[in-house]
C-alpha positions in Angstrom: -112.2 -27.2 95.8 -111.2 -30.4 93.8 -107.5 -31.6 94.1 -106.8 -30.6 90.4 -107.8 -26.7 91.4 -104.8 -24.5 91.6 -104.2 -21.7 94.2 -102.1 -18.9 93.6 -100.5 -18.3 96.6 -99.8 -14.3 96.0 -103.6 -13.7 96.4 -105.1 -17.0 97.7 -107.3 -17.5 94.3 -108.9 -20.8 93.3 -107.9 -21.2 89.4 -109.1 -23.9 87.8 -106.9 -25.7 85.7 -108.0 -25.5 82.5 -111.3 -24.9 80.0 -112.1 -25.9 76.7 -111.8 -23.6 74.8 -109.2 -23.6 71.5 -107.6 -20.0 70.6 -106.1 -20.6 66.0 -102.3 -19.1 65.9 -103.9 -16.1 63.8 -106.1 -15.1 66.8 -103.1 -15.7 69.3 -100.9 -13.7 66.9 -103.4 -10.9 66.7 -103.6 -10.8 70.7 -100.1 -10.8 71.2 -99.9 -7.4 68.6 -102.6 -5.7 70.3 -101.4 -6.6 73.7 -97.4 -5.0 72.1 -99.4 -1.5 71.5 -100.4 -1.6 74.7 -97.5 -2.3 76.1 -98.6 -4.1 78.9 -97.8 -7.7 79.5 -99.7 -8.4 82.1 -102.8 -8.9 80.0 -105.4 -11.9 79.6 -107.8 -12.3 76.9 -111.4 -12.8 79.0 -113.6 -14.7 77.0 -117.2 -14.7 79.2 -121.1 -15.1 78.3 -123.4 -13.2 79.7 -127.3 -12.9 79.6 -128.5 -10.7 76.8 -128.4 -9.8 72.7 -130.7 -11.5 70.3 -130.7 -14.9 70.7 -130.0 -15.1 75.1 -126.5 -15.0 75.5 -124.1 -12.7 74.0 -120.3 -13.3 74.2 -117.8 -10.8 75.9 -113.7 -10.8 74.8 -111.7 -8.5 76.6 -108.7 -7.9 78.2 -108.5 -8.5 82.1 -104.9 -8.1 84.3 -107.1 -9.6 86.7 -107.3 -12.9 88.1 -111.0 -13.9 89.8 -111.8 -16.8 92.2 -112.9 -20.3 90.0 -111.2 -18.7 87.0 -109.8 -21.5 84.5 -107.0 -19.9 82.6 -105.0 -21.9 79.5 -101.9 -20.0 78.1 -101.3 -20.2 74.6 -97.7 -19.9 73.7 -97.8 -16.6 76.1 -101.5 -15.4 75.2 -103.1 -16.6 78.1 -107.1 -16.6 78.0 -109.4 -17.0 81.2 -113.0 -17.9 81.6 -114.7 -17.1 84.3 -116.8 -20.0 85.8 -120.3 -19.6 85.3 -119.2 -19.3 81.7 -116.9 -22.5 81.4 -120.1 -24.9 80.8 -121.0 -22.7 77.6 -118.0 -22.6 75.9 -116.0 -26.1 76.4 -115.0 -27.0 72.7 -115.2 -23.2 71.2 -112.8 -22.3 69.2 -111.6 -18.0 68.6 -110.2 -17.4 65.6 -109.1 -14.3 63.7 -109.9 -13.2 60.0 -108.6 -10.7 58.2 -110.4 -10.7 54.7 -111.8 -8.0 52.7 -115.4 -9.0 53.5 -114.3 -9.0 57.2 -111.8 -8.1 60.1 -112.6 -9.6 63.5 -112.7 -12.6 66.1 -114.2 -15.2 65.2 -116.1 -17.9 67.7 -117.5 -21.2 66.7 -119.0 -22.6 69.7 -120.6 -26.4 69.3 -122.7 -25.6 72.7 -124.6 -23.1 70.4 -128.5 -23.9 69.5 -129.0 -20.9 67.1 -127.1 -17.8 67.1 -128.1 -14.3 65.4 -127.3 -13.3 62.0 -124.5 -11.2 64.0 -122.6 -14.0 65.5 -122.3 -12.2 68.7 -125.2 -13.6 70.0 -126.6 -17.4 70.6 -128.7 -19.7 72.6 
C-alpha cells in the first residue's frame, strides 16, 4: 500500500485515491437522473474493461453500491465513478460523455489508450 492509498475504516478497504478518467456535466447530469429513478443514493457509476468483443477489450459501465479492495474512486459534483484496478492502466485520460441527438442516445467514451476500436465503440485494443 503506498502512503497516498486511502482505507475506509468501516470495511478496512484499500481505495486508491484517484484515476484518470474525465466524466462531461451532460454525462454526470444523466447519472444523477437515472440514479433519482432509482431512488437509491448510494450508487457509483463502475466504469471497468474486461477481456472480450471485437477488437480485445470491451468496456463495462454500471452501477455498483459496492466498494472493492484497490478501487480508485473520483466524485464528480456527487456522481462518484470507480475503477477497479486492473482496469485503471487502460483508461487514464478517458473521458464519458453523454449524447442525446437524433442520430444517437448513449455514453459516450473516448479513450486515448485505445489502438483501434470496432465500428461499435464498445469495443477496442
Amino acid at each position: 500500500m503506498t502512503d497516498s492509498a486511502l482505507i475506509d475504516t468501516a470495511s478496512d478497504i484499500t481505495v486508491a485515491p484517484a484515476h484518470g478518467i474525465g466524466l462531461s456535466e451532460k454525462a454526470a447530469a444523466k447519472i444523477r437522473s437515472l440514479c433519482e429513478q432509482e431512488a437509491r443514493e448510494d450508487l457509483r457509476l463502475r466504469v471497468a474493461v474486461q477481456p472480450g468483443g471485437c477488437s480485445g477489450l470491451s468496456y463495462q459501465l454500471y452501477f455498483d453500491e459496492r466498494l472493492l479492495d484497490g478501487d480508485a474512486t473520483v466524485d464528480f459534483g456527487g456522481v462518484e465513478v470507480v475503477v477497479d484496478k486492473m482496469s485503471v492502466p487502460y483508461l487514464d485520460g478517458t473521458t464519458i460523455d453523454f449524447e442525446d441527438t437524433i442520430q444517437k442516445q448513449g455514453f459516450t467514451i473516448d479513450n486515448p489508450n485505445a489502438g483501434g476500436s470496432c465500428a461499435c465503440g464498445d469495443s477496442f485494443h
